[in-house]
C-alpha positions as CSV (number, residue, x, y, z in Angstrom):
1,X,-12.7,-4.7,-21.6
2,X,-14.8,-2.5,-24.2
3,X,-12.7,-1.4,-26.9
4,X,-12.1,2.9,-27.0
5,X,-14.0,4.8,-30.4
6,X,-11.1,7.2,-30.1
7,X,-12.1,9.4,-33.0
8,X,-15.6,9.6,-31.2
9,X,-13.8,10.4,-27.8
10,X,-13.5,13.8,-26.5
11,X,-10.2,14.0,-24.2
12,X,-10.2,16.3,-21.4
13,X,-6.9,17.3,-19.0
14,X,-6.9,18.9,-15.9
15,X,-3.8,20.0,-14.1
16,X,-4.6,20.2,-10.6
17,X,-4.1,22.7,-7.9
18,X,-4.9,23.4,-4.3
19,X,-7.0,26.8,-5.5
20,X,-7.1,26.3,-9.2
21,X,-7.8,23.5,-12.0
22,X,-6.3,24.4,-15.2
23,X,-9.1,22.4,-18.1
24,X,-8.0,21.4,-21.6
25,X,-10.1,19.3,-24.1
26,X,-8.8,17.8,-27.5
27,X,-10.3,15.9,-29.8
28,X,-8.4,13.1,-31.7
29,X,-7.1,15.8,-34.4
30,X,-5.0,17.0,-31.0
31,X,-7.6,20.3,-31.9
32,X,-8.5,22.0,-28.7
33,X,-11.8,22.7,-28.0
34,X,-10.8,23.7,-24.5
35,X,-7.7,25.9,-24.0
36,X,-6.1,25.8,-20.9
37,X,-9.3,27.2,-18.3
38,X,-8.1,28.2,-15.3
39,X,-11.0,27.2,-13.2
40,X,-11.7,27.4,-8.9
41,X,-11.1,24.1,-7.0
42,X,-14.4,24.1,-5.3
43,X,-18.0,23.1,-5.4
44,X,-19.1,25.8,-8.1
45,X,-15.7,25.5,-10.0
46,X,-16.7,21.3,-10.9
47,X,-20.3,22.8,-11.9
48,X,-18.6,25.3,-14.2
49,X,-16.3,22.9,-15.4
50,X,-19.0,20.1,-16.6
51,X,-21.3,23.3,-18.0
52,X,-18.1,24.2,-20.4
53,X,-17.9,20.3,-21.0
54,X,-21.1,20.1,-21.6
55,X,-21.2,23.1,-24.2
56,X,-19.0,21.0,-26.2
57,X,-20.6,18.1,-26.6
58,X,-23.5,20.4,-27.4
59,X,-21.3,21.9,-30.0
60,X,-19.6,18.6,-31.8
61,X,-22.2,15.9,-31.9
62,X,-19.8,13.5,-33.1
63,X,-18.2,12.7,-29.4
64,X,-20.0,9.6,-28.1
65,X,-18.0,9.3,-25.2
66,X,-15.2,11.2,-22.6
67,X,-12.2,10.2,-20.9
68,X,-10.6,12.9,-18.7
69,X,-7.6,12.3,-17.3
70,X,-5.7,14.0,-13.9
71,X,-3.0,14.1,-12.4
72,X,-3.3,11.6,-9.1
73,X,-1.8,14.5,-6.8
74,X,-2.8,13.5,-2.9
75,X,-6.2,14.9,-2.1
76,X,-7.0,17.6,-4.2
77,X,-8.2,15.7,-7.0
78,X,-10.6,13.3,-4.8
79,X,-13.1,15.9,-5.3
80,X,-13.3,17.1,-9.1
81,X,-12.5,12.9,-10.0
82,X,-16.0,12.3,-7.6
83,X,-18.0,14.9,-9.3
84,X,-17.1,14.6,-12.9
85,X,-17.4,10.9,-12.6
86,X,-20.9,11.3,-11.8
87,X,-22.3,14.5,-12.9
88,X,-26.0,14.2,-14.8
89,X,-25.2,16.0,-17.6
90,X,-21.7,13.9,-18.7
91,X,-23.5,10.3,-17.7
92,X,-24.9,9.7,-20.9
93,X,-21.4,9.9,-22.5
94,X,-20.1,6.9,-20.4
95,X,-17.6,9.4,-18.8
96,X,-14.5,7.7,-17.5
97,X,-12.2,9.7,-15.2
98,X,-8.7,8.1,-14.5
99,X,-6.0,9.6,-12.0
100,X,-3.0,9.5,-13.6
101,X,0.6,8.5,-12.4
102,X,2.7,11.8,-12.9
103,X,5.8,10.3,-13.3
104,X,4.2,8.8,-16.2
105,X,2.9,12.0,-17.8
106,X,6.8,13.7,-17.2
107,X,8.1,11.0,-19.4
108,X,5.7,11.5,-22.3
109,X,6.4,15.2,-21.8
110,X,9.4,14.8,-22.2
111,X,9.1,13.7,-25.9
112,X,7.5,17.2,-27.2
113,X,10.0,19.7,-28.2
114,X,10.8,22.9,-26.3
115,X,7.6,22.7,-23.8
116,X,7.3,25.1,-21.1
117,X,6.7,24.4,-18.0
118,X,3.5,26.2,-16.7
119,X,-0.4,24.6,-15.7
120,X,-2.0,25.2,-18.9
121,X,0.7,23.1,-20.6
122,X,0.3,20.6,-17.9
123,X,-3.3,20.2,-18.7
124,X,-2.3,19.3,-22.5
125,X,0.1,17.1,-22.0
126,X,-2.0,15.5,-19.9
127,X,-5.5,15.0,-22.1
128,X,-2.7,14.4,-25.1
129,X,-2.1,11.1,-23.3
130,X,-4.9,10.0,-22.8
131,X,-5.3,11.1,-26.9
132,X,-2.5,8.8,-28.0
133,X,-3.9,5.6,-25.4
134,X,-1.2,5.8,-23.4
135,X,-3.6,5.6,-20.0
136,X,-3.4,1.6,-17.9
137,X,-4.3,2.8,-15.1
138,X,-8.0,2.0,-13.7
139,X,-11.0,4.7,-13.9
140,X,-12.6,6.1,-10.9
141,X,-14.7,3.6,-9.4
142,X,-17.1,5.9,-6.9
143,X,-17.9,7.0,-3.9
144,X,-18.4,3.4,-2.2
145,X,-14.9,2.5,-3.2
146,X,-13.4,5.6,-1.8
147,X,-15.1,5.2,1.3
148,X,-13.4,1.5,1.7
149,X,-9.8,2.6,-0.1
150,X,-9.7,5.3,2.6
151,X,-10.0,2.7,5.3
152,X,-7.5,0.0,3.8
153,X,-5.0,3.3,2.9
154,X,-5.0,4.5,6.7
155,X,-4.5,1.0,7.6
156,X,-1.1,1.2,6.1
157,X,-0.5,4.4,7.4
158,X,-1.3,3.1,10.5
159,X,1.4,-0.1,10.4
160,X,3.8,2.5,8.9
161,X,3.4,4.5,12.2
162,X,4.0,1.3,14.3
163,X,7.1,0.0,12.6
164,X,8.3,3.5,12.4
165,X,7.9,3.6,16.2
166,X,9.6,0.2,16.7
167,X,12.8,0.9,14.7
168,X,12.8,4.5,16.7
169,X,12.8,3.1,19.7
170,X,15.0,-0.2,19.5
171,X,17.3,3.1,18.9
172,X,16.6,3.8,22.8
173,X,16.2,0.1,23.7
174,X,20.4,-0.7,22.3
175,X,21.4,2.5,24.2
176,X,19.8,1.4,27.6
177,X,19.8,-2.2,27.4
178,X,22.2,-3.3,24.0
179,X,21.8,-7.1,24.2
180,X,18.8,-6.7,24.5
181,X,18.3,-5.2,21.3
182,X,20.2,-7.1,19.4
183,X,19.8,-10.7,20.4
184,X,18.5,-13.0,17.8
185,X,15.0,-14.8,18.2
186,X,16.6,-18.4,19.6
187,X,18.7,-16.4,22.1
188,X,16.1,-13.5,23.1
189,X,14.2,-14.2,26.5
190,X,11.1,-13.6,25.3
191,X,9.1,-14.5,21.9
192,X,8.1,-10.8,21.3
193,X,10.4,-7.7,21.6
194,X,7.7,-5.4,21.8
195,X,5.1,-7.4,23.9
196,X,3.6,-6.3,27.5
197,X,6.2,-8.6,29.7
198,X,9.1,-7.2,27.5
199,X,8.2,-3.4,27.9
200,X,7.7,-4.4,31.6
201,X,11.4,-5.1,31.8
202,X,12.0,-2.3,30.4
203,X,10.5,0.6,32.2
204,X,10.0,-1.0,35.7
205,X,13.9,-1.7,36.0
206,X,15.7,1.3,35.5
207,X,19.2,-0.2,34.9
208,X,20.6,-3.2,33.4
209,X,22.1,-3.1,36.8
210,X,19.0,-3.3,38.6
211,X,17.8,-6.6,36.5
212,X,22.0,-8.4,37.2
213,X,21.5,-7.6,41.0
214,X,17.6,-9.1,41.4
215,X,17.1,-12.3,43.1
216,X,16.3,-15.2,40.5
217,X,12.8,-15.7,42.7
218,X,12.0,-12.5,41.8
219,X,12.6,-12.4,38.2
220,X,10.7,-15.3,37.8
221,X,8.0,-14.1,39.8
222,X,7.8,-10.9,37.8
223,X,8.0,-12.4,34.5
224,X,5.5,-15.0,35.5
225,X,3.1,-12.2,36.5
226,X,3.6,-9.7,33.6
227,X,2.9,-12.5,31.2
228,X,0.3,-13.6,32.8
229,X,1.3,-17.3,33.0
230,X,1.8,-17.3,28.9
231,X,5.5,-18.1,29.2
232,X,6.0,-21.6,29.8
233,X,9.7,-21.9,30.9
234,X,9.9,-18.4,33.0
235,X,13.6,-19.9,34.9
236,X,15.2,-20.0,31.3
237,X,13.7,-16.4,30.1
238,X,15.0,-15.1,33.6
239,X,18.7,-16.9,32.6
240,X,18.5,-15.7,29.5
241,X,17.3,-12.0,30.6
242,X,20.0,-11.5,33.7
243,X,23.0,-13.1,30.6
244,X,22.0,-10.3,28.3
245,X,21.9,-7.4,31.0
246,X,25.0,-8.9,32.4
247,X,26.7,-8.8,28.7
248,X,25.2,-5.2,27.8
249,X,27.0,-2.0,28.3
250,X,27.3,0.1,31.1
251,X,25.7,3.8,31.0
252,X,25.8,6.9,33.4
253,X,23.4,7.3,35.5
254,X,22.5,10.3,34.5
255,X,21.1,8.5,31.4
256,X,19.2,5.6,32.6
257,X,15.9,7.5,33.6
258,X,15.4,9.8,30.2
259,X,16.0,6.6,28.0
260,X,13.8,5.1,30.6
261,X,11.2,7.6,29.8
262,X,11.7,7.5,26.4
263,X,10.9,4.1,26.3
264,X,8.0,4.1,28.2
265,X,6.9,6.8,25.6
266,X,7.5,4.6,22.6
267,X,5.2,1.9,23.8
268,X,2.4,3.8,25.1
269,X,2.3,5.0,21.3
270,X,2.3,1.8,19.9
271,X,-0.3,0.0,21.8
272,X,-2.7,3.2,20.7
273,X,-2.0,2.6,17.6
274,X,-2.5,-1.4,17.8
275,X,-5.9,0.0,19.4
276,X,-6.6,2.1,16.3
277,X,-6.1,-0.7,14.2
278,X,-8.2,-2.7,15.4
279,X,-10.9,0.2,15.2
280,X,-9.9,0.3,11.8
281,X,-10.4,-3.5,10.6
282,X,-13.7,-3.5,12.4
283,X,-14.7,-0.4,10.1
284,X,-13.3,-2.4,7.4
285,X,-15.0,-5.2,7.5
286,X,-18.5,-2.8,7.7
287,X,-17.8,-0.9,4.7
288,X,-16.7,-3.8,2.3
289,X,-20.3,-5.7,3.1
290,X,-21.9,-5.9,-0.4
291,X,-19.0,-3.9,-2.4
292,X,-18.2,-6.8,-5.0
293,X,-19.2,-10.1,-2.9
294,X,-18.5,-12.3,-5.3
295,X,-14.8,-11.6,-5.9
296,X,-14.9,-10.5,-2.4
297,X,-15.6,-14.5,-1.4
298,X,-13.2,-15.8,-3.5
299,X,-10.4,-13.9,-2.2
300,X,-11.4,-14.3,1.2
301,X,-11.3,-18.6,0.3
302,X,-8.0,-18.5,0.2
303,X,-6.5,-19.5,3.4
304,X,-4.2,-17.1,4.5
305,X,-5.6,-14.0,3.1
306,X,-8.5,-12.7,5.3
307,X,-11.3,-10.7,5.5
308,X,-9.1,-7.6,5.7
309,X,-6.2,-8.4,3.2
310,X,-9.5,-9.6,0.8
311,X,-10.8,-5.5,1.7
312,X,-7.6,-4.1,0.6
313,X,-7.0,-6.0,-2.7
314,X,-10.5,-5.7,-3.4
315,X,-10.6,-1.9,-2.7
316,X,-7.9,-1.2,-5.6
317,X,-8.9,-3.5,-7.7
318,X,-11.8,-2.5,-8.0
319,X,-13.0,-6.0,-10.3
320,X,-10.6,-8.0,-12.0
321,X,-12.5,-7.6,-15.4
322,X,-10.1,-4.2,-15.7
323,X,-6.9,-6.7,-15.9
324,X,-6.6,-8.3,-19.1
325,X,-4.6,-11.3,-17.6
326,X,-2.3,-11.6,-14.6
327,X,1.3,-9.8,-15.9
328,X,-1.1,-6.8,-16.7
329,X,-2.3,-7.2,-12.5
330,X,1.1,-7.8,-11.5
331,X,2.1,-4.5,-13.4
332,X,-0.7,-2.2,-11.9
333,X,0.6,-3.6,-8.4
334,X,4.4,-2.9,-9.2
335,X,5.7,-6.4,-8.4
336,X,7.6,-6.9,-11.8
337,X,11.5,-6.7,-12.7
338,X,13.3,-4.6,-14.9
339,X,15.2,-6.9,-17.6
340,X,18.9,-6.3,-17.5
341,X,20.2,-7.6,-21.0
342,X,22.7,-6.9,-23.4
343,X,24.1,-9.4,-26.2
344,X,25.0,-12.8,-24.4
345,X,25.3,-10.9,-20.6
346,X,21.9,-10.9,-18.9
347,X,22.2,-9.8,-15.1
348,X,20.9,-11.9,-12.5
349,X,20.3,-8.9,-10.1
350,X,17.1,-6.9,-11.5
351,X,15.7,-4.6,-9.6
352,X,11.8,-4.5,-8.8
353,X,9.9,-1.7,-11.0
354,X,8.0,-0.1,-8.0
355,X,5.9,2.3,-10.4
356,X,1.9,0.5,-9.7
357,X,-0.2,1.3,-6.8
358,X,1.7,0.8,-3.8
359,X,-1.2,0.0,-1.5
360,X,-2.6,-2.6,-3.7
361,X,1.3,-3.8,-3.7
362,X,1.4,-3.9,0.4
363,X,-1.7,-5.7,0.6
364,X,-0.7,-8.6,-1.9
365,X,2.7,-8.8,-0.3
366,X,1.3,-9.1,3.2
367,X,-1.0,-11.9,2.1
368,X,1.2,-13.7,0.1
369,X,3.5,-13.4,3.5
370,X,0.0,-15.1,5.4
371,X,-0.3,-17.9,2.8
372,X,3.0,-19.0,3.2
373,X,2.1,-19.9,7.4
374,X,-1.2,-21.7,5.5
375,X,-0.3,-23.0,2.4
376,X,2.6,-26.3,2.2
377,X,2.8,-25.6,-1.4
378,X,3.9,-21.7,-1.1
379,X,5.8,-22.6,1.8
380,X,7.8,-25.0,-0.4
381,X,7.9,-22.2,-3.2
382,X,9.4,-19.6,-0.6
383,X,11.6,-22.0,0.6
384,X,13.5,-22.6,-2.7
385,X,13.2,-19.1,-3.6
386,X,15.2,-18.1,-0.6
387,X,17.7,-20.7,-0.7
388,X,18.6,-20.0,-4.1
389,X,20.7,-16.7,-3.1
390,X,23.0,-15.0,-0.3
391,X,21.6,-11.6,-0.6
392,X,18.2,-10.1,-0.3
393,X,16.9,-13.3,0.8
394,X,13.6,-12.5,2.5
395,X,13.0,-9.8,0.1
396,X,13.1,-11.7,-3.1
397,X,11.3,-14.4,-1.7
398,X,8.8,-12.9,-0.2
399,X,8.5,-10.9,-3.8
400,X,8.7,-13.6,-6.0
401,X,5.9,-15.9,-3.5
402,X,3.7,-12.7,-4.3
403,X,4.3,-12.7,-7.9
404,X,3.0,-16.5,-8.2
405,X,0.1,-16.0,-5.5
406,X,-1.6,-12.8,-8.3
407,X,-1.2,-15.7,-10.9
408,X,-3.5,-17.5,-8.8
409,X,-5.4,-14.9,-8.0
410,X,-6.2,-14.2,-11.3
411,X,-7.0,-17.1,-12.2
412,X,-9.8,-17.7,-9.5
413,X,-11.2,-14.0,-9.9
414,X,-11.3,-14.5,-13.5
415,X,-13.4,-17.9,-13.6
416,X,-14.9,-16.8,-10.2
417,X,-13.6,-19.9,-8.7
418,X,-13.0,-20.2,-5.0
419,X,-10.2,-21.9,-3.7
420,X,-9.0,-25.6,-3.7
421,X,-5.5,-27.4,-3.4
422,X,-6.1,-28.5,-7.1
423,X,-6.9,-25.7,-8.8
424,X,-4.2,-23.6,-7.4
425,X,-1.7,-26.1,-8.7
């Protein structure tokens, strides 16, 4: 990374706001050369905004570059980061516009003396820090990664609305049909909770009664047809099925039908949005053609990872060449621990500090949770992670599993290396 002039920097804030953009611009003297410009969030408000820019620059010909920093507050910043990031008359100052964690900017607040709390304040602090180098976040990377980050974002949003769904409606399923609910894998008739002969059961029987007074014949016969032949011992799954409706609790009638219905409900909106996310990884895989191929191809060589988990690292990322090594990665994806220690005491339970990018943390947790299905040596790893505690289990190694596959990651993107069984040991 290319080391910051920082007494040849100008540093600009802007607070933003749905309607308004509050501008402040300091140089490294913390003089402002920009006070606190309230300024429209719109089209001729960025244009106005790099003109009063521009006039400094114009002014003070010892800047040689600028970094403006903004609060990363949902959407409204998208716009003024896009423009300012590639607006003609700031390009030949290598502009570099970062979206700032605000959580990040309280706490350095916090270390001024009686502050008020107002937008033109907000907009100091917040060129002030990037004044005093406190910024590790990654600048704005364009319009092509946008267009891809917007993809891989909804596709979490969209999982996030399916597992939602799920735990909402095994709500339903324990009241309707309680074994059913809660039987573990080994004991459940069938392989998927959630799947097309399961939500068959479900809403074609209207009673637990209904499934403990059918013929044996005509279970099977219904589970063979609803899974279309795909389960391969249909007498035990009907055993198993009549068992748990026989064990479950009894409701009123009066309730069967509108949990019934409610049911029914649940799955039609889940399988739209399994069909939305497929639409999604298809759209995906269009817009990620020719963004970065060369770390795009070694993260896709690592078996386990995929064409869309590669899209999602990739797409806040960005390149690797803005990490340093892998604990500065690992940081910027909020898989790291808080130490706990004090004297000769150090605490074997330390939380996770969840502060990174919480996308780019999903998507490495979800691949490292494919490469343990395709890799024997991060199967073995997760393995002896999990067994090592009673609590947490899953969790932590899952966690830990993802913290060793960035080291790899690193190490491959770095030397762009693709993958082998010898150089990930």
């Amino acid at each position: 990374m290319k080391k910051i002039d920082y007494l040849s920097t100008l540093f600009v804030g802007i607070d933003i706001g749905s309607r308004l953009n509050v501008i402040s611009a300091l140089n490294f003297e913390q003089e402002f050369l920009i006070r606190m410009a309230s300024i429209p969030n719109s089209q001729y408000g960025a244009e106005q905004m790099e003109l009063m820019i521009a006039e400094v620059l114009q002014q003070h010909h010892e800047f040689r570059s600028i970094i403006i920093g903004l609060e990363s507050t949902g959407f409204y910043g998208v716009h003024i980061a896009n423009y300012l990031s590639t607006c003609q008359m700031l390009a030949p100052f290598s502009t570099k516009v970062y979206c700032l964690n605000p959580k990040e900017v309280a706490k350095y607040k916090e270390s001024f003396n009686s502050l008020d709390k107002n937008d033109g304040i907000d907009s100091f602090v917040i060129a002030d820090f990037a004044r005093v180098g406190r910024i590790n976040t990654q600048p704005w990377r364009g319009a092509q990664y946008l267009a891809l980050q917007r993809l891989t974002r909804h596709r979490l949003h969209i999982t996030e609305c399916i597992a939602r769904e799920k735990t909402y409606m095994l709500n339903n399923i324990f009241l309707k049909f309680s074994e059913f609910a809660m039987l573990d894998n080994d004991e459940h008739p069938f392989s998927n909770k959630y799947g097309a002969t399961a939500e068959a059961v479900l809403t074609d029987y209207l009673s637990t009664e209904a499934i403990v007074n059918a013929s044996v014949d005509e279970l099977i016969a219904f589970i063979s047809s609803k899974s279309r032949g795909r389960i391969h011992d249909p007498e035990q799954a009907t055993y198993l099925l009549q068992k748990a409706a026989n064990d479950s609790y009894r409701l009123d009638k009066c309730l069967y039908e509108p949990l019934t219905v409610s049911i029914g409900c649940s799955f039609n909106c889940i399988n739209a949005f399994e069909k939305e996310l497929k639409a999604i990884d298809d759209a995906i895989l269009r817009t990620v053609k020719g963004l970065n191929p060369t770390e795009y191809q070694v993260l896709n060589s690592v078996p386990g990872i995929g064409k869309v988990y590669a899209s999602g690292i990739l797409a806040e990322i960005g390149t690797i060449k803005c990490f340093k090594n892998n604990d500065a990665l690992a940081k910027y994806c909020g898989i790291v621990w808080k130490e706990n220690q004090s004297g000769n005491f150090e605490a074997e339970d330390t939380p996770m500090n969840k502060a990174g990018n919480r996308y780019l943390r999903y998507y490495m947790i979800e691949a490292a949770g494919s490469v343990i299905r395709h890799c024997p040596e991060y199967k073995a790893f997760y393995d002896k992670k999990f067994a090592e505690v009673r609590t947490h289990q899953h969790k932590r190694a899952l966690a830990l599993t993802s913290r060793k596959l960035i080291r790899m990651l690193f190490g491959l993107l770095d030397k762009s290396q693709l993958y082998s069984v010898e150089k990930s040991r």
